[in-house]
C-alpha positions in Angstrom: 4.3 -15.8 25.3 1.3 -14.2 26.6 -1.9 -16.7 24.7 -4.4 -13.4 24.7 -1.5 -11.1 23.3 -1.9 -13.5 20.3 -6.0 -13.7 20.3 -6.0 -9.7 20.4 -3.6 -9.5 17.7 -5.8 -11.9 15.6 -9.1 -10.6 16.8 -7.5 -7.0 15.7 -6.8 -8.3 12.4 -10.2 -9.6 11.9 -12.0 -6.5 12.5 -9.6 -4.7 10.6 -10.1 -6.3 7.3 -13.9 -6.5 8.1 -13.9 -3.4 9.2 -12.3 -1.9 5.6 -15.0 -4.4 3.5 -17.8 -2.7 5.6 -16.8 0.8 4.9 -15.7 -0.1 1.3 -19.2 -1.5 0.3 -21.0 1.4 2.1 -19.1 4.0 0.6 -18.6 2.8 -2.5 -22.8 2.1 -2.9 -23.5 5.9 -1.7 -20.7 6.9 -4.0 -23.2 5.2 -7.0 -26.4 5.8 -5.9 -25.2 9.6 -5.7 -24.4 9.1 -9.7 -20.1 9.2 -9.2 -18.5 7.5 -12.2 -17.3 3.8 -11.5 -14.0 5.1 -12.4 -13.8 7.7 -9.4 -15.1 5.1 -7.2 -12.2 2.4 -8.1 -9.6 5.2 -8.0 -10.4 7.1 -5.1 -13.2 5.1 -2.7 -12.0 2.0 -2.6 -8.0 2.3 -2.9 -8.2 4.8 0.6 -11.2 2.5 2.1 -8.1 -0.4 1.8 -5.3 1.9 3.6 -8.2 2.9 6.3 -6.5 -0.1 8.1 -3.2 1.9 7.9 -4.8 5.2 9.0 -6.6 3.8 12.1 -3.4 1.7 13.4 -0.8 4.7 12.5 -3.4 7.4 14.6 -3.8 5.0 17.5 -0.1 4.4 17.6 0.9 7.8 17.8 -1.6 8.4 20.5 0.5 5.5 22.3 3.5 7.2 21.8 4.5 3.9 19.8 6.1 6.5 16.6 8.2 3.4 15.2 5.0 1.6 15.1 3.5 4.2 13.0 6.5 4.5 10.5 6.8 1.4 10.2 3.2 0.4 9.5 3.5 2.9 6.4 6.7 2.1 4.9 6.2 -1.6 5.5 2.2 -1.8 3.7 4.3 -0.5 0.9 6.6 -2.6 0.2 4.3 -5.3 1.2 1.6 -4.0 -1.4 4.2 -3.6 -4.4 6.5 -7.0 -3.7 4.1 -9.1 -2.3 0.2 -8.4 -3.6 1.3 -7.3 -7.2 3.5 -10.3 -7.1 0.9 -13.0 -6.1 -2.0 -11.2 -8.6 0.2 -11.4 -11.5 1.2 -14.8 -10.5 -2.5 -16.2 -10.8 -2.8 -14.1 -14.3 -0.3 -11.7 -15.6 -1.5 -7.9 -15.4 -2.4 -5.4 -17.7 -0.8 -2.0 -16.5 -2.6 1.2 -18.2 -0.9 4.0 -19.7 -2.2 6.3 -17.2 -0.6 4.3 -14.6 2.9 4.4 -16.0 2.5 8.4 -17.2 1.4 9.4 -14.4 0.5 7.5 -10.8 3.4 5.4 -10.7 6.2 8.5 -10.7 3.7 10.6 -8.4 4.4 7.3 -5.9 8.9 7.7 -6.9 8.1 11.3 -6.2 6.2 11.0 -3.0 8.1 8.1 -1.8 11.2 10.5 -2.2 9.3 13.5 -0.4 9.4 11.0 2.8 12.9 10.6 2.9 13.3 14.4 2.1 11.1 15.6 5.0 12.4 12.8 7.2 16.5 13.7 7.0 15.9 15.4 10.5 14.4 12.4 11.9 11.3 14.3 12.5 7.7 14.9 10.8 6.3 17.8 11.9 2.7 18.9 12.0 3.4 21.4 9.6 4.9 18.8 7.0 2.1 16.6 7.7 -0.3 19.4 6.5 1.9 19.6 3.6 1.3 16.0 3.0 -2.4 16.3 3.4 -2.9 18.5 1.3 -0.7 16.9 -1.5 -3.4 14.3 -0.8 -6.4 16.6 -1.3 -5.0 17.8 -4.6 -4.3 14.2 -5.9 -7.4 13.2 -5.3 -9.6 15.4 -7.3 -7.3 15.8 -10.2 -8.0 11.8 -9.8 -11.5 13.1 -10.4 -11.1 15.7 -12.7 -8.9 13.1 -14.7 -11.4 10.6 -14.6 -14.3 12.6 -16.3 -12.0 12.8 -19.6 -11.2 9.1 -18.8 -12.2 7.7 -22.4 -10.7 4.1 -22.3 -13.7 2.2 -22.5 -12.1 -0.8 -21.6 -11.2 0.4 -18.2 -14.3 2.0 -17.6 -16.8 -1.3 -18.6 -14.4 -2.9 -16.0 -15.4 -0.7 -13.0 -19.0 -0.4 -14.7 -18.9 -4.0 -13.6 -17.1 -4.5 -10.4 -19.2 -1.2 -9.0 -22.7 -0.9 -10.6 -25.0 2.1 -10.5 -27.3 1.4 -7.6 -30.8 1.8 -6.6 -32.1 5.1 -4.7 -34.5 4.8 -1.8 -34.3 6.2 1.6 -33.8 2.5 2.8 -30.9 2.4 0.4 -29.3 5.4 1.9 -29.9 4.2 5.4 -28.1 0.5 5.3 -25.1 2.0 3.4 -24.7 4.6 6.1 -24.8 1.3 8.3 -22.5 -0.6 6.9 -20.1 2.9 7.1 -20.4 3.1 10.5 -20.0 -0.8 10.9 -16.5 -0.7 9.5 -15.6 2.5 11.1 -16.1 0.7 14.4 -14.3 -2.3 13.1 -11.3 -0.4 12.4 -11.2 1.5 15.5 -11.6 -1.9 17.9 -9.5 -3.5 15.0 -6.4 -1.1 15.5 -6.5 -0.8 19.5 -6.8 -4.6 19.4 -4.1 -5.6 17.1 -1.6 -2.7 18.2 -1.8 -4.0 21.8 -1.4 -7.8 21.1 1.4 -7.1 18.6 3.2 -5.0 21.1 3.1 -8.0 23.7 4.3 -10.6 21.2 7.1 -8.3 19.9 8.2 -7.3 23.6 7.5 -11.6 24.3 9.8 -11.9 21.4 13.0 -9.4 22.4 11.9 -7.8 18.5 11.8 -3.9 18.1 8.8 -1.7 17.5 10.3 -0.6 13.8 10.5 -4.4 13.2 6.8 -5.4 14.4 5.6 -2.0 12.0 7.4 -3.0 9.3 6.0 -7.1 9.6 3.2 -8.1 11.1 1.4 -4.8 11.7 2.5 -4.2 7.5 0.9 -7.3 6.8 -2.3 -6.8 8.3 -3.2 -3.5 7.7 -2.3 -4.8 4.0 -4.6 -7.5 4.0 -7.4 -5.9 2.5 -5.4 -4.5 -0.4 -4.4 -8.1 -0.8 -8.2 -9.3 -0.6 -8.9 -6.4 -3.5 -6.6 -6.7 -5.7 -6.3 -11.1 -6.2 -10.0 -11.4 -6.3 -9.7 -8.5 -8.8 -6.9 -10.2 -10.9 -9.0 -13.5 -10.8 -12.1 -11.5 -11.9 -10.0 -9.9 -14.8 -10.6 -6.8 -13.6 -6.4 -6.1 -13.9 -6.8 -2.4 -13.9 -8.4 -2.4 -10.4 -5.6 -5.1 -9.2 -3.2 -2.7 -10.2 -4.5 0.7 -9.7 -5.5 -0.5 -6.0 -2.0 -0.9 -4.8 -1.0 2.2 -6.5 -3.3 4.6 -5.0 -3.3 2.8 -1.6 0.8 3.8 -1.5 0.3 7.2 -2.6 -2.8 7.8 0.4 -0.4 6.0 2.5 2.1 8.6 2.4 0.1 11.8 2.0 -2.8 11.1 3.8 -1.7 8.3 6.5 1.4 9.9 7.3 0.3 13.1 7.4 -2.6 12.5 9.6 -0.5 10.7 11.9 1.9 14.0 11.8 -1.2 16.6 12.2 -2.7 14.9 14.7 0.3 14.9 17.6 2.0 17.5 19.1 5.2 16.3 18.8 5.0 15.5 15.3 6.1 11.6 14.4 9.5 10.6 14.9 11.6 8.4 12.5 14.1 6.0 13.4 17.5 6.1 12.2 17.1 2.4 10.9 13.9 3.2 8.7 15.8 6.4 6.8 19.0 4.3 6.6 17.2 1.1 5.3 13.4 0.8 5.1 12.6 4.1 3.5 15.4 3.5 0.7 13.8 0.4 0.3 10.4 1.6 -0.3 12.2 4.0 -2.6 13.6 1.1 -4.9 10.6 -0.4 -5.0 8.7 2.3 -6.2 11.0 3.0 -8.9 11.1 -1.2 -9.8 7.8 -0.4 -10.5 8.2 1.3 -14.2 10.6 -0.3 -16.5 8.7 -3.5 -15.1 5.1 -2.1 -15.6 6.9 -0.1 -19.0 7.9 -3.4 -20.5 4.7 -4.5 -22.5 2.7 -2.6 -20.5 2.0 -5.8 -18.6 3.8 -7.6 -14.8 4.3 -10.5 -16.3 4.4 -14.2 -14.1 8.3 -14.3 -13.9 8.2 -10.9 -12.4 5.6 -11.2 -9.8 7.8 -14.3 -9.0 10.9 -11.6 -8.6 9.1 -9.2 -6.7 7.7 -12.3 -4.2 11.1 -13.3 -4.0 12.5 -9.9 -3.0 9.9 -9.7 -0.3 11.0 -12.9 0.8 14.7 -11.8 1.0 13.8 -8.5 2.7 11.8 -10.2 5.1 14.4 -12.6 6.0 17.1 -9.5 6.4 14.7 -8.0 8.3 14.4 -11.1 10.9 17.8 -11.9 11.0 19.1 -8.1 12.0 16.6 -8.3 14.9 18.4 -11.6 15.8 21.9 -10.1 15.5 22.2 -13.6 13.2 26.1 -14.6 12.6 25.4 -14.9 8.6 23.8 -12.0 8.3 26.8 -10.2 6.9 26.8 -13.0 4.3 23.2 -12.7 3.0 23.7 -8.9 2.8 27.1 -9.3 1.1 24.9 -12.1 -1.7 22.4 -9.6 -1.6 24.3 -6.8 -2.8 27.0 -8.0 -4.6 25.4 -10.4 -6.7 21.3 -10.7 -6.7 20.5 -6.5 -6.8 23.0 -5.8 -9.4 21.9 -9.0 -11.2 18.2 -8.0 -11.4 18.9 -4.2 -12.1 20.6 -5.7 -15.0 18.2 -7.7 -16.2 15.9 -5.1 -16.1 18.0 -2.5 -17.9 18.3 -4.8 -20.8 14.4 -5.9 -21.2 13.5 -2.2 -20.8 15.6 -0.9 -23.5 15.0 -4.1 -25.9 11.2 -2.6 -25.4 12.3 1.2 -26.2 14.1 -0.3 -29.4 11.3 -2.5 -29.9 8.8 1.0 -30.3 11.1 3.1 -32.0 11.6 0.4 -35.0 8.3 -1.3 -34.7 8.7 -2.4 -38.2 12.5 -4.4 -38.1 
């Protein structure tokens, strides 16, 4: 294996996630200093300027001609952000999921996460449905902010007073957060070229397919940011960022990455017969994992980050072994569905109504 496919692939990763810090703390700072609410800045600012990563890798790939790439990089950041970063945060401290969340956000991501699958049946996005997408973005966004101005939890609002304080106006102020912008802009354009080209070598090195690199290593480290966010947030006790974070950052990566990626070729972006019949399903059931789980308690409790690590663990591993045609592959799928899935949907069942019992006769 090519050594400088590998130092790309790591440089790439490095500016990516520097790259998404830089334009996070610009932004964010202008955001203040130009008097939007913390709230708005949490919501919107920083949970897109973590899926930048996704944006810049999914445009540059389409470019290539690489659409699996693209796909992939999408529907694998979200099933890496749900399994894998709300897993580890609520592993470190269990979370606290707001109402808002659960009413509201979470079914938009079922809903949207359906839409792909919908709009994908022909194989094919077209720049028309990724307009459609875009917009869906637009209008998600500010009824984010039109939301967030009747937002009266204080709770949730002292805990983005905190993580993003009002700052201090001054031309000089103005002119290093515009810096720092176009720092991380930069970073995630080198960041994307670099990473995209070095993964390519080790995945051709490696006899893997360009679905399978999207959906793994390219998921992972166009993640990595949203990882970054969300356990320093969960350590910080800031849970509603943890958690709002991945949420909004799987919405934009549908509506927004997606449809960018769709907009901005010709020929639309193409999806692989393996990503409708597998991956996008997938993303699907983990989306919908996501309420009676963030319903029970209102909180993800340790022993369910566990289950959600462990399922990205397992899908990993069924990902890996179909790319090398592994003999007990038919095995693990056969354990997999016969036993663990129907085991956990189960369990799940059973704690979620206990809960709707639990509120209906609050005083049995």
């Amino acid at each position: 294996m090519d050594s400088l496919a590998i130092v790309a692939a790591i440089a790439g990763l490095v500016f990516l996630v520097a790259g998404a810090e830089a334009l996070v703390r610009g932004a964010s700072r202008l955001a203040a200093i130009a008097g939007i609410s913390p709230l708005v800045i949490g919501l919107t600012i920083v949970a897109y300027g973590t899926s930048a990563p996704e944006l810049f890798v999914s445009l540059q790939a389409n470019w290539l001609g690489q659409a699996d790439i693209s796909i992939g990089n999408v529907v694998g950041s979200n099933i890496f952000n749900v399994l894998f970063i709300l897993g580890l945060s609520s592993l470190v401290v269990p979370l606290v999921v707001a109402q808002q969340l659960i009413r509201l956000d979470v079914p938009i991501m079922i809903g949207v996460s359906l839409l792909t699958l919908l709009l994908g049946m022909d194989r094919h996005l077209s720049p028309a449905e990724g307009m459609f997408l875009f917009m869906g973005g637009v209008g998600y966004t500010l009824f984010l902010i039109w939301h967030s101005r009747k937002e009266h939890n204080e709770a949730v609002q002292a805990e983005y007073d905190g993580a993003y304080p009002p700052q201090v106006s001054s031309p000089r102020q103005w002119l290093i957060n515009f810096a720092w912008i176009g720092i991380g802009l930069v970073g995630l354009a080198l960041g994307s070229r670099w990473l995209l080209a070095g993964a390519t070598s080790i995945a051709k090195a490696l006899g893997l397919s360009e679905l399978i690199i999207g959906l793994t290593i390219i998921a992972i480290g166009t993640s990595l940011p949203e990882l970054c966010t969300s356990v320093v947030a969960s350590i910080r006790g800031e849970r509603d960022i943890a958690v709002g974070n991945v949420v909004g950052s799987n919405i934009f990566n549908i509506l927004v990455v997606l449809g960018v990626a769709s907009i901005a070729s010709p020929q639309g972006v193409h999806i692989s017969g393996a990503a409708l019949r597998f991956d996008i399903p997938m993303m699907i059931a983990v989306a919908i994992a996501c309420l009676p789980i963030f319903f029970t308690g209102n909180r993800i409790e340790r022993w369910e980050g566990l289950l959600f690590m462990g399922y990205y663990v397992a899908y990993t591993t069924y990902l890996i072994m179909e790319a090398m045609n592994h003999e007990q592959l038919p095995l693990f799928s056969t354990i997999l569905g016969t036993f663990v899935i129907p085991l956990t949907v189960l369990t799940l069942v059973i704690v979620t109504v206990r809960e709707v019992r639990a509120h209906s006769h609050p005083h049995q």
